[in-house]
C-alpha positions in Angstrom: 0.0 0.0 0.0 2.9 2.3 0.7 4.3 1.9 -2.8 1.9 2.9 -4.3 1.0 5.7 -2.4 4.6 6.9 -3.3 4.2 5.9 -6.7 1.0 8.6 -7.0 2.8 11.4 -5.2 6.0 10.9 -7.1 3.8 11.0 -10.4 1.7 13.7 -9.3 2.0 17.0 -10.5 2.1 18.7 -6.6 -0.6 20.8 -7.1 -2.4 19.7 -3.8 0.9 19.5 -2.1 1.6 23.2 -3.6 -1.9 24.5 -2.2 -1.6 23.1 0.8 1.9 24.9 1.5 0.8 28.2 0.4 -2.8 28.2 2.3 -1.2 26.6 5.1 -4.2 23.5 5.0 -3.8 20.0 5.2 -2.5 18.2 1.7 -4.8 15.3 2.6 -7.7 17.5 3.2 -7.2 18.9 -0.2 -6.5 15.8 -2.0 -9.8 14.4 -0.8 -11.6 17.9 -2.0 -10.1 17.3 -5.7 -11.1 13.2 -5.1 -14.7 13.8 -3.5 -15.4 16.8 -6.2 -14.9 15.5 -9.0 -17.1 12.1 -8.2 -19.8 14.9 -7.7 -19.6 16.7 -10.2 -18.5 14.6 -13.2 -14.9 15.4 -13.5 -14.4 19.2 -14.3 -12.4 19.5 -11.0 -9.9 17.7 -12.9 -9.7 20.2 -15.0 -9.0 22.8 -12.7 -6.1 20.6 -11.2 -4.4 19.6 -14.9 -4.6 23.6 -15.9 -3.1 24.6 -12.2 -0.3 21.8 -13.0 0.2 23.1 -16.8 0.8 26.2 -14.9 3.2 25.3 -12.4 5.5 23.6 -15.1 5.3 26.8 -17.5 6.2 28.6 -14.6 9.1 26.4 -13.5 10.2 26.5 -17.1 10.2 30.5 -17.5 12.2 30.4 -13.9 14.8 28.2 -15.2 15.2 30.5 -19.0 15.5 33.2 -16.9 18.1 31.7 -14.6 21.4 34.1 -15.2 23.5 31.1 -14.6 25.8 29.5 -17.4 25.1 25.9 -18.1 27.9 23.8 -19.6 
């Protein structure tokens, strides 16, 4: 059970992980949100969570083009 626990946070994109640092709220307590929210209402949640990730790795990207230092 643990390995695959790891195997969905290593795959994840962190955006509940992400939240949960900058609201200062419980990962798990967000994760379940996402889970229980999108059963509800028929998946757009999941949308919400892969365009938050889309822009967490476009703004990881920029961050790292803008980076001053030489690469060899």
């Amino acid at each position: 059970m643990n390995k695959i626990k790891l195997f969905f946070e290593e795959s994840a994109f962190g955006v509940c992980s992400k939240l949960g640092e900058k609201l200062n709220f419980p990962i798990d307590s967000i994760r379940l949100f996402f889970i229980y929210s999108s059963f509800i209402t028929l998946g757009s949640p999941i949308i919400v969570y892969v365009s938050m990730a889309m822009l967490m790795k476009m703004r990881k990207y920029l961050r790292k083009m803008n980076n001053p230092v030489l690469f060899d």
